[in-house]
C-alpha angles and dihedrals in degrees: 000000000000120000095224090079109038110115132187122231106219115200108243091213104034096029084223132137120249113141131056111189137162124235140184103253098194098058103034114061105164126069124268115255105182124155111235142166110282112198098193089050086034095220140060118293137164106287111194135200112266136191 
Protein backbone atom coordinates (compact mmCIF):
# COMPACT_ATOMS: atom_id res chain seq x y z
CA UNK A 1 0.00 0.00 0.00
CA UNK A 2 1.27 3.17 -1.15
CA UNK A 3 1.87 6.01 1.31
CA UNK A 4 0.40 8.53 -0.80
CA UNK A 5 -2.84 7.50 0.18
CA UNK A 6 -2.81 6.68 3.43
CA UNK A 7 -5.29 9.38 5.66
CA UNK A 8 -5.80 9.73 9.00
CA UNK A 9 -9.37 9.84 10.55
CA UNK A 10 -9.24 12.53 13.44
CA UNK A 11 -11.91 12.24 15.94
CA UNK A 12 -14.21 15.67 15.79
CA UNK A 13 -14.95 15.47 19.85
CA UNK A 14 -11.42 13.84 21.42
CA UNK A 15 -9.10 15.25 18.71
CA UNK A 16 -7.51 11.81 18.85
CA UNK A 17 -6.36 9.52 16.21
CA UNK A 18 -8.27 6.22 15.57
CA UNK A 19 -8.57 5.35 11.67
CA UNK A 20 -6.03 4.95 9.12
CA UNK A 21 -7.70 4.65 5.45
CA UNK A 22 -6.50 5.01 1.66
CA UNK A 23 -8.09 7.29 -0.77
CA UNK A 24 -7.90 8.26 -4.50
CA UNK A 25 -6.31 11.62 -4.43
CA UNK A 26 -7.00 12.56 -7.65
CA UNK A 27 -10.72 12.27 -7.50
CA UNK A 28 -11.38 13.09 -4.63
CA UNK A 29 -10.33 16.78 -3.70
CA UNK A 30 -12.04 17.52 -0.80
CA UNK A 31 -11.35 15.85 2.86
CA UNK A 32 -13.28 12.52 4.24
CA UNK A 33 -16.13 13.22 7.02
CA UNK A 34 -17.32 10.02 7.91
CA UNK A 35 -19.07 9.13 11.55
CA UNK A 36 -17.25 6.17 13.27
CA UNK A 37 -16.93 4.52 16.35
CA UNK A 38 -14.79 6.41 18.52
CA UNK A 39 -13.30 3.98 21.83
CA UNK A 40 -11.97 6.74 23.95
CA UNK A 41 -15.80 8.82 23.51
CA UNK A 42 -17.30 5.49 23.47
CA UNK A 43 -19.48 6.18 21.15
CA UNK A 44 -19.64 7.49 17.08
CA UNK A 45 -18.61 10.69 16.40
CA UNK A 46 -17.60 12.76 13.29
CA UNK A 47 -14.33 11.52 12.32
CA UNK A 48 -12.46 14.16 9.57
CA UNK A 49 -9.84 13.88 7.22
CA UNK A 50 -6.49 14.90 8.66
CA UNK A 51 -3.38 15.53 7.45
Amino acid sequence: MSQDNMIKMECGDCKRVNYFSRKNKKTLKDRLQLKKYCKFCKKHTLHKETK
